[in-house]
N, C-alpha and C positions, 0 to 999 in steps of 0.2 A: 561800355563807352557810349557817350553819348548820339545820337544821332544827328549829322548837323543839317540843316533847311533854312534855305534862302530866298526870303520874300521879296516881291515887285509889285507895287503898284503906285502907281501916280497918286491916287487917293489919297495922303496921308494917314486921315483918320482910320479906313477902313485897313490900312499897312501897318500901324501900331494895333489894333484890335486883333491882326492874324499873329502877328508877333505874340501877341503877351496871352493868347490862347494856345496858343504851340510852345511858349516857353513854359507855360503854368503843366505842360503835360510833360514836361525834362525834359525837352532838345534843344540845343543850342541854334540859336535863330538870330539871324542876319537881317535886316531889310532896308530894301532900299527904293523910291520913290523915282526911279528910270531904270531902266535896261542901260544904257551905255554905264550908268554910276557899277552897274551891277558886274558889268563886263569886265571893271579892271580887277575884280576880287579873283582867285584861283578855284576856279569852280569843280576841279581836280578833288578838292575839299570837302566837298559838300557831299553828300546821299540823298539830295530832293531839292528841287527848284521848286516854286509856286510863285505864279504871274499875271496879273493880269491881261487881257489882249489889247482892250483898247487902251495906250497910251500915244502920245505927244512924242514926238521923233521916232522911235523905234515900238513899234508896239507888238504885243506878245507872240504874234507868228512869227515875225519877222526874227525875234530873238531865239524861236525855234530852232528856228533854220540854223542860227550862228550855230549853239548850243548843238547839235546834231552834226555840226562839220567838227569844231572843237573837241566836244567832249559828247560822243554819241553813249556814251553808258550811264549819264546822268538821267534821272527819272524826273520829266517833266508834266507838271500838272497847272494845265490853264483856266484861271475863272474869265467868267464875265457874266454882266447884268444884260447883254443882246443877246445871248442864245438862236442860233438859228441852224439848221440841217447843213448848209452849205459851211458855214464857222467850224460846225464839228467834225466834220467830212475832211476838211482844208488841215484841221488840227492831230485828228488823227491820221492821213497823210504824210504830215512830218516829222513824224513819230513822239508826238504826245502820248504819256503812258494814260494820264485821263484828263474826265473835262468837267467843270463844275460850275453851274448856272448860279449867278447872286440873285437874291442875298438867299444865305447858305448859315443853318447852325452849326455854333461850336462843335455842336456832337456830330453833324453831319462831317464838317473840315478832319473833326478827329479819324473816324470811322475811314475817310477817305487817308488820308496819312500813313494810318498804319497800315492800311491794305497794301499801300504803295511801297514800303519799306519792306512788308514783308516779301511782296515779287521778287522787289529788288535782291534780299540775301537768297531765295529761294531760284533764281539767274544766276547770281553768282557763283553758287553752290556748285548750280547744274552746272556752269560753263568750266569751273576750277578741279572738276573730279574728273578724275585721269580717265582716259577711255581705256576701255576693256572689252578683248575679245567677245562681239555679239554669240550669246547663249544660244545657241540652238532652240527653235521653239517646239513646243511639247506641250503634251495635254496637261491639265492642273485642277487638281482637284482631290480631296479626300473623302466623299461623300459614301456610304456604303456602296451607292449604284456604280459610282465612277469606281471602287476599289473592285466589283465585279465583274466591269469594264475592263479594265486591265489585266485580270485574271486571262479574259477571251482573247485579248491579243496576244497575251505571252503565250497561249497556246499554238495558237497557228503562225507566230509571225515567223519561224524558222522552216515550217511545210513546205510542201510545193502547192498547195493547194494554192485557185484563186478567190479572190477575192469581191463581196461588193460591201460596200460601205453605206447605210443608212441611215438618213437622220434632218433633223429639221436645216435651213439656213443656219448656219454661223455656227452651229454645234462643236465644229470642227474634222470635215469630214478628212480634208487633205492632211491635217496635223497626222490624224492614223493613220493614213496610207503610208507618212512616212516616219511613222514610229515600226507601221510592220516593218518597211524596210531597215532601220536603223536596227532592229532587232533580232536581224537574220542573218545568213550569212554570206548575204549578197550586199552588205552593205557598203564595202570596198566597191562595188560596180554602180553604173550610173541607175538613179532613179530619174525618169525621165516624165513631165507630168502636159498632159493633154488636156485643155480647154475646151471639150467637145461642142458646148453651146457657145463659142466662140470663136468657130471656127465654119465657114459654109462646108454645104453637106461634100459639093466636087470637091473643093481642096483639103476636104475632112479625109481624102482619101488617099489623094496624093502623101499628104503627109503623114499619114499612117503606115504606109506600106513603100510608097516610093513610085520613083519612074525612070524611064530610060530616055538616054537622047532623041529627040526626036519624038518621043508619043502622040504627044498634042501639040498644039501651035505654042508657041513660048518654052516649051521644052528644050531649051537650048542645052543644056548639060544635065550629068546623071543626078538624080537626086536618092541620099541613101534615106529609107523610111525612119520614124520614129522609133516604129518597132524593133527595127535594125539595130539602130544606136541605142535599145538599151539593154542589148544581148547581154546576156549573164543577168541583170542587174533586175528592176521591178517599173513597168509602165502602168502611170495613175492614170484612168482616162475618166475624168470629173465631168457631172451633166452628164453620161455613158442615155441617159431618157432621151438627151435630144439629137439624137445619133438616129440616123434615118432606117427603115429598117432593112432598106438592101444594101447599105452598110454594114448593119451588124449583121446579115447576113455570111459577109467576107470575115467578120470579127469573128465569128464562129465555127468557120475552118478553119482559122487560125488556133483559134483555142482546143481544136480538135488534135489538129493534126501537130500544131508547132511550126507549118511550112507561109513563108512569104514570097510572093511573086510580084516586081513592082511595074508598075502599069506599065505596058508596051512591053513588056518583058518574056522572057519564055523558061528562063533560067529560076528555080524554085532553092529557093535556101530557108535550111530551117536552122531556125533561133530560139536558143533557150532563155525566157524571160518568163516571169511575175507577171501576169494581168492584174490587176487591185484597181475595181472602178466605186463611182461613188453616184447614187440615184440622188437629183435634186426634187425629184415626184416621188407619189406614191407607186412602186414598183410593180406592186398587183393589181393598181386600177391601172397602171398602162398595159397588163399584158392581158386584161379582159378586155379593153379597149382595143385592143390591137395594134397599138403602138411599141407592146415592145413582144419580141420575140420568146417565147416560153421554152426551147430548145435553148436559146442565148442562155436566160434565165437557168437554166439548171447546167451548166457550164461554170456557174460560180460555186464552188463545193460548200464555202460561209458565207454566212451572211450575219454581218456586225450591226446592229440600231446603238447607234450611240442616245444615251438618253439629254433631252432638253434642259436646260439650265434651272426652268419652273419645280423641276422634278428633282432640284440639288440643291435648293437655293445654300443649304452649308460650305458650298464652296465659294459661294460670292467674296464673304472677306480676305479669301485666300487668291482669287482672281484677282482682286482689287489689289491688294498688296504686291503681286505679282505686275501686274499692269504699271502703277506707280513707277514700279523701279525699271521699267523699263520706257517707260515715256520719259526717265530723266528727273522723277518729283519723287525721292523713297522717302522724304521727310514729311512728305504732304500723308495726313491721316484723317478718317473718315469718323464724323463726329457719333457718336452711339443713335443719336434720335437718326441723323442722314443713312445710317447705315441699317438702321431697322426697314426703314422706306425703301430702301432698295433691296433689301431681301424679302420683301414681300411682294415686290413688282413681279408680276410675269413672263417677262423677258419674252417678248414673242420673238425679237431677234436673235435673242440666246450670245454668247458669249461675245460676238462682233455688236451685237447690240452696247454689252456692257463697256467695251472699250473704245465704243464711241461717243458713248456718257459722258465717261471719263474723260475725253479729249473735250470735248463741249464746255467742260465745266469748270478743267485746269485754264481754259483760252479765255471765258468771258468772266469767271468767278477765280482768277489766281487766289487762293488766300491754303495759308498753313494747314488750318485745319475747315474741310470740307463740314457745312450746315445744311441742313435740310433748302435753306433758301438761297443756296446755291445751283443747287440741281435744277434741270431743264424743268418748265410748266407744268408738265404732266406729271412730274414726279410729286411738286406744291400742293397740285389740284388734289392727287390721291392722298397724300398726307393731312393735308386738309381735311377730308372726306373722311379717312380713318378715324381721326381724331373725335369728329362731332358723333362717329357710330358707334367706335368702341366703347366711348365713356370711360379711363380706364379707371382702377383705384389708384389714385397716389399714397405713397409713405405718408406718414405722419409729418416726415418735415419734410414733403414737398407739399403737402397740406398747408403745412402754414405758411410755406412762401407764398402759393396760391392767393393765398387770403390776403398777405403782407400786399401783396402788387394791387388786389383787388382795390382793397382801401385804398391805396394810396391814387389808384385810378379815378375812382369815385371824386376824394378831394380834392381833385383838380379838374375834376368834371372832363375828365379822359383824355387830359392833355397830356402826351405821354414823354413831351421835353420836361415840366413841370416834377412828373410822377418820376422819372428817375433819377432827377435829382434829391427828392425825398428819400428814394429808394437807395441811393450811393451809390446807381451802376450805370451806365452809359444806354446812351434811348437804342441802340442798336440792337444789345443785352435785352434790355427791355422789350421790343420786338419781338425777337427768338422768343419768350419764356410766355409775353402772352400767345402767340401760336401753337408753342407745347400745350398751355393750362386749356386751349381750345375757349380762352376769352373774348367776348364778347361787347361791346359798349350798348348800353342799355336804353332803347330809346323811349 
């Protein structure tokens, strides 16, 4: 079915040119030379507005505004030949899905269109698919390292032994901590998780252990410790490095003995619980440094390094795919050149890295399928860079398209609206494939 779009603009001339460039591409196109004319058609109807802003009685914000009270699931796209930070500030404000500055090529108008159509079904999609119990999250990955990753947790996660957890930022160190627990058979019982570098070091203690009425000033009623509450069960205490060391001093009778005494108290209960912590440092330059306790330290029976995402990269398409379906985009796919780029990235963030990519890029780059020139700057810059070092071999027939584009660039002396018209493909196409062939204009 066709797609239908409804033009505005007071111009005449420039409102018959978007018309018969939109119709020549199969959508059924409307237009009309005012906003009020436009107003009495059923814009229920439509899948895409495009308007000018400055007009004569109601001009293109103002018709926003209506348009957004009306009919706010309609995808509005405003031109104009003023351009200004404040215009586009004001436009995307009122929820313009984009914005495009005259004069403007066909291929640029197309290029913008379809991106716009595509959000649109790729919204709808998301909003129309029935919700479903949120999945539990979990580690992901098939990489040999990660499959002898898991090998180490299904060994100890039903032990009594405790735990500490290692590994770069974003790795996923609390995802383990509560896969041990989900894998044990304290899973029925609370796992209870501690933000120890977010927490000050005096209240780091109250809240671990507990206090009675009365202790300190504010102490107005009892408070049961963390520890407490997760008798039976498994307490995470993440950042466990910034955990002061007359702290884990207390942390370490505990782990000795099992017994808790909460401040002001005199009365000793002991609780049977799961320690599992997680070092956001190097755990052996803090305990040469003396930051962290070496007696604590061997109080942990395992010790788990989760490996870095740089040292997987095989799992990335399996994250990404993963990630997708659960941002709500499982139709959005990762184009073969964008997906090579990012399996060669480093990932010094490691997995929160990669799924903040991913959000970055579905918000400012919505399209079906994800291109290399969607992806944030540094990912461009590096693909770029690859491209001019690798040198790589092309097939045979990417050989000759190379050449085909070449030519055709040449002939037009590198105009490259010109050259892909020669070439039958849209200047956008064109773009992409000179950035693949790593082409160049020749000065």
């Amino acid at each position: 079915m066709k797609a239908r779009i409804i033009v505005i603009d007071d111009d005449a001339v420039a409102c018959e040119f978007l018309h018969e460039v939109l119709q020549r591409d199969g959508y059924d196109v409307s237009s009309f030379t005012s906003a009020p004319a436009a107003l009495k058609q059923n814009l229920a109807d439509y899948d895409l507005l495009m308007s000018d802003i400055r007009m004569p009685g109601m001009d293109g914000l103002q018709l926003l505004s209506e348009i957004q009270r009306a009919w706010p699931n309609l995808p509005v796209i405003l031109m104009t030949a003023y351009g200004s930070l404040e215009t586009t500030m004001e436009a995307i404000r009122l929820g313009a899905w984009d914005y495009i500055s005259k004069p403007f090529s066909p291929e640029d108008c197309r290029a913008l269109v379809k991106k716009v159509l595509e959000v649109r079904e790729l919204r709808k999609h998301r909003s129309s698919e029935p919700l479903e119990a949120a999945e539990e999250a979990k580690l992901i990955g098939s990489s040999p390292v990660m499959v002898e990753f898991y090998k180490q947790i299904a060994r100890v996660a039903d032990s009594q032994a405790s735990v500490l957890i290692e590994g770069e930022s974003g790795t996923g160190k609390e995802l383990t901590a509560r896969s041990l627990h989900s894998m044990s058979s304290r899973r029925q019982k609370p796992f209870v998780v501690v933000h120890c570098g977010a927490i000050p070091d005096n209240l780091l203690e109250s809240e671990l252990f507990g206090y009675e009425k009365g202790s300190f000033t504010g102490a107005d009623h009892q408070h049961v410790g963390l520890i407490e509450s997760a008798g039976g069960g498994t307490i995470f205490l993440d950042e466990i490095t910034e955990m002061s060391t007359a702290l884990q001093s207390k942390l370490l009778r505990f782990m000795q003995d099992g017994e808790v005494r909460r401040i002001g108290g005199h009365d000793v209960r002991h609780v049977a619980v799961r320690v599992v912590a997680a070092a956001n440092k190097n755990i052996d330059e803090e305990v040469a440094a003396g930051r962290f306790r070496l007696d604590l330290l061997y109080r942990f029976i395992v010790r788990l390094l989760i490996p870095p995402l740089r040292e997987r990269r095989s799992d990335v398409p399996l994250l990404i795919e993963t990630m997708l379906k659960k941002l709500g985009y499982p139709d959005v796919r990762v184009s073969p050149e964008a997906m090579e780029t990012l399996m060669g990235y480093d990932w010094p963030g490691n997995v929160r890295e990669l799924e903040n990519v991913l959000q970055q890029t579905l918000l400012l780059s919505p399209f079906v399928v994800i291109l290399p020139e969607n992806l944030p700057d540094r990912f461009r810059t590096r693909a770029a860079v690859r491209v001019q070092a690798d040198l790589p071999a092309w097939t045979p027939l990417e050989e000759a398209e190379r050449e085909q584009i070449v030519q055709a660039l040449k002939k037009t002396d590198w105009n490259q609206s010109r050259a892909a018209e020669i070439l039958g493909i849209d200047r956008k196409t064109l773009r992409t494939k000179i950035r693949r062939y790593g082409l160049q204009e020749e000065k």
